[in-house]
N, C-alpha and C positions, 0 to 999 in steps of 0.2 A: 377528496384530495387530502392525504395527511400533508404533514413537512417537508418532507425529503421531496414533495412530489412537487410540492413547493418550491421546494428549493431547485429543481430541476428548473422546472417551468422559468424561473428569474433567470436561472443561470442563461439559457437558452433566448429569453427574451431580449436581455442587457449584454450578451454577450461575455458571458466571467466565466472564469473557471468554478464549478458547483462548489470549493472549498470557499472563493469571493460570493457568490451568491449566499451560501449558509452565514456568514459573518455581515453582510448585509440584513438579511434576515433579524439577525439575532438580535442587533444594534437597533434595528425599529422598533422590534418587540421591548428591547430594554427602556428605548426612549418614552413609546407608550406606557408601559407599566408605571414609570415615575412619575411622569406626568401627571396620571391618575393617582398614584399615592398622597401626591403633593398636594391633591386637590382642582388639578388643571383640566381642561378639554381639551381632547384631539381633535381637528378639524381639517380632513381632506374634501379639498372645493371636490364634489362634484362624486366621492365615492359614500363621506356621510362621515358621521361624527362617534367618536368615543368619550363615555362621563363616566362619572360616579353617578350613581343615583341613591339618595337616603331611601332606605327600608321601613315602615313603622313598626313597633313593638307591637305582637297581636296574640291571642290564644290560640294557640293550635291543639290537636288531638293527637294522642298517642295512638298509634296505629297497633299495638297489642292488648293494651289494657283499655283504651277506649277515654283514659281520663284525662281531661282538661291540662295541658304546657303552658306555659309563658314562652313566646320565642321573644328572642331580644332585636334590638334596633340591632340593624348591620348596615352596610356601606356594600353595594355592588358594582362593578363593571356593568354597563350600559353601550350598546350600541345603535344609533339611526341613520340609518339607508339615507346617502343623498338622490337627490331627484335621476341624478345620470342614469346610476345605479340602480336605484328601482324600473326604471323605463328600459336599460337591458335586459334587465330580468323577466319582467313581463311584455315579452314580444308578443 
């Protein structure tokens, strides 16, 4: 399922016309993304959670030359399955 197909599906499910479903959309997405910028968690009871997660600094390998990187600490998008969600899933 991309977006749009997404965005169908809302539009259909909430009842909006798919121009309100996409601007719904878009408004979750922005609110999530801040959230984690700022350093916050997203927490939908029952679908599961959105974080940062710290990365450690480690050595990696160069996949042409073979020789030893330094990759640096980063900051990632994280996501965990709530209980609901996992138990739809695995019927």
């Amino acid at each position: 399922m991309n977006k749009s197909d997404l965005v169908d599906a809302i539009a259909e499910g909430a009842e909006l016309t798919k121009a309100d479903a996409g601007r719904a959309l878009d408004a979750l997405l922005d609110a999530v993304t801040q959230a984690l910028k700022s350093g916050d968690s997203v927490t939908l009871v029952g679908f599961g959670t959105f974080a940062v997660k710290e990365r450690a600094a480690r050595t990696g390998r160069d996949p042409r030359s073979g020789k030893e990187i330094q990759i640096a600490a980063s900051k990632v998008p994280g996501f965990k399955p709530g209980k609901v969600l996992k138990s739809s899933v695995n019927v």
